[in-house]
N, C-alpha and C positions, 0 to 999 in steps of 0.2 A: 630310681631307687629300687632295691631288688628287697626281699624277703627280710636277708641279715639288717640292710640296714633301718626297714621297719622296724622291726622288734627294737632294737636299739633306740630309734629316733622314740618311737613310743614310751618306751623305758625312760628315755631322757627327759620326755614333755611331762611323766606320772611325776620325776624328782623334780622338775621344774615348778610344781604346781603343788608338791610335798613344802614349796620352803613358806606357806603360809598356814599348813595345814597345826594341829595339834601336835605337841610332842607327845600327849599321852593317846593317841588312838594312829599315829606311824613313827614306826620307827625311822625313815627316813627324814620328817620331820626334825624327828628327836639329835637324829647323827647332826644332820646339816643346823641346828639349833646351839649343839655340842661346840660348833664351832670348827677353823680347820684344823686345830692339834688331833681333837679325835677323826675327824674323818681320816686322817695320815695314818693312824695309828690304826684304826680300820683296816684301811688300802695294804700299810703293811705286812696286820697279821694275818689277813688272805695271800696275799704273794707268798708269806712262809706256809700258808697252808697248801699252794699249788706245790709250792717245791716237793713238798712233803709228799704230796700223791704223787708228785710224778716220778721220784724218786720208790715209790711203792708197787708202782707202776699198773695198779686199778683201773681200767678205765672208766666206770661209776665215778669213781671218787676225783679222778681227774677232770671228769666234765661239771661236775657239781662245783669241785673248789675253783673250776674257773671261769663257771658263770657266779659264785659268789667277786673275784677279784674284778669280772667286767662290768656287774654293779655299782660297785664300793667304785672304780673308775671313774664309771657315771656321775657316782655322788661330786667324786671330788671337780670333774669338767663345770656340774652344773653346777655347785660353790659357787667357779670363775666367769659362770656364764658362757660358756666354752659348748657349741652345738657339738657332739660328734662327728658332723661333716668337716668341719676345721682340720678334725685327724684324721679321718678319711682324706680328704685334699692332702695334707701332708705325705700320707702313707704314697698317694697315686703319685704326686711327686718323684719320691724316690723309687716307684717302681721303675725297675729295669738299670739301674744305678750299681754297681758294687758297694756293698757298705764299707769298705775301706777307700774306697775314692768318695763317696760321702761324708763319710765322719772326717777323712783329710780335708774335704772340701770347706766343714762348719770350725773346723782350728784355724784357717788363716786367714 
């Protein structure tokens, strides 16, 4: 496990360990309490907010809204109970793969 996937895995055990906590003293609590229409809704309006920076093209504002969208990710994996190693495993998967003989590959 390197550095990145620390920070993540830890990030992921704090939400793991948020879904018994208070809604009123975490806000992650609160999200994952919410239910998953709001955590989606979350995950959304962070993706429109990367868009937004990246389209801005800030790098501040890029690194910020896209460690908010790799949270709110978190939230929604650990909803499903979903380690981020699962999507790491995936990702190594396809490394070295063309994503057009990939994605051909998950249509047939």
């Amino acid at each position: 496990m390197n550095q990145r996937d620390d920070v993540l895995e830890a990030l992921y055990q704090v939400i793991q360990e948020r879904k018994t906590a208070s809604a009123e003293t975490s806000y992650t609590a609160s999200l994952l309490q919410k239910g998953l229409d709001k955590i989606l809704k979350k995950f959304g309006e962070e993706a429109t907010e990367v868009v937004i920076a990246g389209k801005g093209g800030v790098r501040d504002e890029i690194v910020y809204e896209m460690a908010d969208l790799l949270f709110h990710a978190l939230v929604l994996l650990g909803y499903y109970d979903i380690p981020p190693d699962t999507v790491y495993a995936e990702l190594r998967r396809r490394f070295g793969i063309s994503g057009i003989a990939e994605k051909a590959a998950r249509q047939e």
